[in-house]
C-alpha positions in Angstrom: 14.3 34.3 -48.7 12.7 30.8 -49.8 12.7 29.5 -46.6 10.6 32.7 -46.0 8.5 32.4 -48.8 7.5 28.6 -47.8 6.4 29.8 -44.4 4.4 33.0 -46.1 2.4 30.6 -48.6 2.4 26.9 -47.2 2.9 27.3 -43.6 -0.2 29.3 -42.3 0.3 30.3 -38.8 -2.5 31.1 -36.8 -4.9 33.8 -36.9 -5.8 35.9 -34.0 -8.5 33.6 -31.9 -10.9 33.9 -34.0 -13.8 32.3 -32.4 -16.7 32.7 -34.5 -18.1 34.5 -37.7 -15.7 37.5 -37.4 -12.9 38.9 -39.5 -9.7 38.5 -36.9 -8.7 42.1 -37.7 -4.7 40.8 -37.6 -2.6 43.3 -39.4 0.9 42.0 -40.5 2.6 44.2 -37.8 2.8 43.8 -34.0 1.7 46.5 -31.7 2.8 47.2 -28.1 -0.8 47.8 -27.0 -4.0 48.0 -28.4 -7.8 47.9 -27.5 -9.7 46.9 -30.3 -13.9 47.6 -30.7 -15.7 45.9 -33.5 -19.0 44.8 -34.9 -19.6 42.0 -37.4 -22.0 40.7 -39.5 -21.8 36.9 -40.6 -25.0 36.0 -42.3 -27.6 33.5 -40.7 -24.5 33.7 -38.0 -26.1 37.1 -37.5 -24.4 40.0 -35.7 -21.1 39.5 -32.9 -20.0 42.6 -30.9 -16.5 42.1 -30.1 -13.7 43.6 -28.0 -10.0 42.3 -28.8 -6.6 43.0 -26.9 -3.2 43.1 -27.7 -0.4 43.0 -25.9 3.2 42.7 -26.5 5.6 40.9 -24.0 9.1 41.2 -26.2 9.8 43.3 -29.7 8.9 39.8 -32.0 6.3 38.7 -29.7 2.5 39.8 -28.9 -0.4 38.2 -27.0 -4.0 38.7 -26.4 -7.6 37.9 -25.9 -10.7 38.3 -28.0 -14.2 38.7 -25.9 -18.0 39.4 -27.3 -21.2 38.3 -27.6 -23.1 36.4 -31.2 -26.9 37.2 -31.5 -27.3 34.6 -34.7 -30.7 35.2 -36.7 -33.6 33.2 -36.4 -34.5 32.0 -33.0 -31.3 31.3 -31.8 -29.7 32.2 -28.6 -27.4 34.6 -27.8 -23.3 33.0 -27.9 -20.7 33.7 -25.7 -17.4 34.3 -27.4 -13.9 33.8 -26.4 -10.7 33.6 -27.3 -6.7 33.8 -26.9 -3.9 34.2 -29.1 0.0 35.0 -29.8 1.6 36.5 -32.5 5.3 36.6 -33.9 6.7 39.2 -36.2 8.4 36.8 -38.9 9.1 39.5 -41.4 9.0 43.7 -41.6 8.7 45.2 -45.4 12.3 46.0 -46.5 13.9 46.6 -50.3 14.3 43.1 -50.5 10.5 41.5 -49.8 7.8 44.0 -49.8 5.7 43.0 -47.2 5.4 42.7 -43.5 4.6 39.4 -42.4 3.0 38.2 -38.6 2.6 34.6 -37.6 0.4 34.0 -34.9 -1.2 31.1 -32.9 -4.4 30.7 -30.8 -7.4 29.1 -29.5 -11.3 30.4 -29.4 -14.5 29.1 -28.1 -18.2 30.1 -28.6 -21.0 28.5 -26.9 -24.6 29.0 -25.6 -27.0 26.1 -24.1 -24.1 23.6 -24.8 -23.8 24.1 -28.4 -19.9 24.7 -28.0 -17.6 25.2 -30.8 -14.2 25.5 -30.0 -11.7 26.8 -32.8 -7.6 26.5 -33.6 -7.1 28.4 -36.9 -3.7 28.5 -38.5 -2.9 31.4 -41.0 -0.8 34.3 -42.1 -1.4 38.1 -42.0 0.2 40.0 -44.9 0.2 43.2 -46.4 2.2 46.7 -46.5 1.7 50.3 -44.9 1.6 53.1 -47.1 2.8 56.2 -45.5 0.4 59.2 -47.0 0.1 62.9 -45.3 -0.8 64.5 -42.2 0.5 61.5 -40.6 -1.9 59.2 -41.8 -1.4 56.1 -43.2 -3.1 52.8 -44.6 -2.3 48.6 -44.7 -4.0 46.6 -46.8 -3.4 42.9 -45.7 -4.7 39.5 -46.5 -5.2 36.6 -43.6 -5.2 33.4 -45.0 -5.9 30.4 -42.2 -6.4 26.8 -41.8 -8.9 26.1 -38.8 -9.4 22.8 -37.2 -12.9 23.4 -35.7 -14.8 20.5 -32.8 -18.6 21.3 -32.3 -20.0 18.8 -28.9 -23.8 18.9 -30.1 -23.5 19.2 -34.0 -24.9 16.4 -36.5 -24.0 13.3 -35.8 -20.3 12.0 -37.1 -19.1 15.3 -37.1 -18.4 15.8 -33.1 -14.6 14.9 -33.9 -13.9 18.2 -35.8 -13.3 19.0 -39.2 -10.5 21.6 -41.2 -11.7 24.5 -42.4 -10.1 27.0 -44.4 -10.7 30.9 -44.5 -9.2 33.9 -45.7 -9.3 37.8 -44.6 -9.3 40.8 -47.2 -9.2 43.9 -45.4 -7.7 47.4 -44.3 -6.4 49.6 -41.6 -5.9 53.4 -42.0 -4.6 55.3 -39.0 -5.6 58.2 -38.0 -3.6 59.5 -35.4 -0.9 57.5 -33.2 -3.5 56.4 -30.7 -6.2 55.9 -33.3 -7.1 53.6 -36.7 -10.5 52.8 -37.8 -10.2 49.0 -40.1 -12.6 47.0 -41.9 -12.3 43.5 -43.1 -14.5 40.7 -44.9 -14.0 37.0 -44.4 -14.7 34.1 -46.6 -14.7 30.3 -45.5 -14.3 29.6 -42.0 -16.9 27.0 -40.0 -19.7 25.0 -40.6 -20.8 24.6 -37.2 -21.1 28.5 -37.1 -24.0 29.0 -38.8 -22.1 30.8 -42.4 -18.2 31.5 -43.1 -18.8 34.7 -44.7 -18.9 38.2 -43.2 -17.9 41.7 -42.8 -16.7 43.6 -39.8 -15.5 47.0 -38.7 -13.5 48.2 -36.0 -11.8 51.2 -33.8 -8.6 50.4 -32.4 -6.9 52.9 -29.6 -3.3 52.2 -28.6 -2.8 54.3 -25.6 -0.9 57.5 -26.0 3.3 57.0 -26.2 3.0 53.2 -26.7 2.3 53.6 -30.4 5.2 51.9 -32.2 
């Protein structure tokens, strides 16, 4: 249990890729497979439409890719956004430590005109489900990370990267076995992005009879 505890507050492992001004909509659980559709809003970082995938390749590990577009406000251009990332289930909510627990690792990218930013954030999703009627059900969770963040074409001294930190608040309430609707706001996160606060929604579809 301590040893667990150190890795929950002073080890952050890394978010889901996130690549930009977006919450990483991480819960603290693993799912088998899921296709996840969101929209965020991050300030003078402006609006990102994003798609994420998950994937998992053994029952403590899960993989995947984020993909979208940025549209930042003023006359900025458009920014590609990419990303991948792993996750391991460290802990599941039991009589003993209340809270599921999902360590995960990854790498994003966004760029446009060679502005390029390219992202490693390190943190930990926590929370609990709450099982409520009708088969519905809702985790609140927090995401703590530490990002080391490289811009190519940002002032000048600051092309060797900086740390960053950032942290998630958010929920996910599930509807049905194949459907939960989440929303998230973030805090923190990059300097070279424009603003590290934002809010995001999302609709995530696990296809039917992989739900966990």
């Amino acid at each position: 249990m301590n040893r667990l505890l150190f890795a929950v507050l002073f080890v952050p492992a890394v978010s889901g890729a996130q690549s930009y001004t977006y919450p990483s909509f991480q819960l603290p659980t693993l799912v088998e497979r899921e296709y996840n559709f969101a929209a965020a809003d991050g300030g003078r970082a402006g609006t990102t439409l994003l798609f994420q995938w998950r994937e998992a390749v053994s029952p403590l590990w899960q993989v995947g890719i984020d993909a979208g577009l940025a549209d930042p406000d003023g006359n900025a251009s458009s920014r590609l956004v990419l990303g991948g990332h792993a996750a391991r289930q460290l802990t599941r909510a039991n009589t003993e430590f209340p809270f599921d627990v999902a360590l995960t690792a990854g790498l994003g990218f966004s760029g446009v005109d060679g502005h390029n930013v390219v992202r490693i954030p390190l943190g930990a999703s926590v929370g609990h489900r709450f099982l409520l009627e009708n088969g519905i059900s809702v985790t609140p969770f927090a995401h703590p990370r530490l990002s080391l963040d490289r811009c190519n074409d940002c002032k000048a001294g600051e092309a060797d990267g900086k740390l960053n930190v950032a942290v998630d608040l958010g929920g996910s309430v599930q509807l049905t076995d194949q459907v939960a609707l989440r929303v998230a706001a973030t805090a923190g996160g990059s300097d070279y992005l424009g603003s590290g606060n934002g809010i995001g929604f999302s609709v995530a579809w696990t296809p039917k009879g992989l739900r966990k």
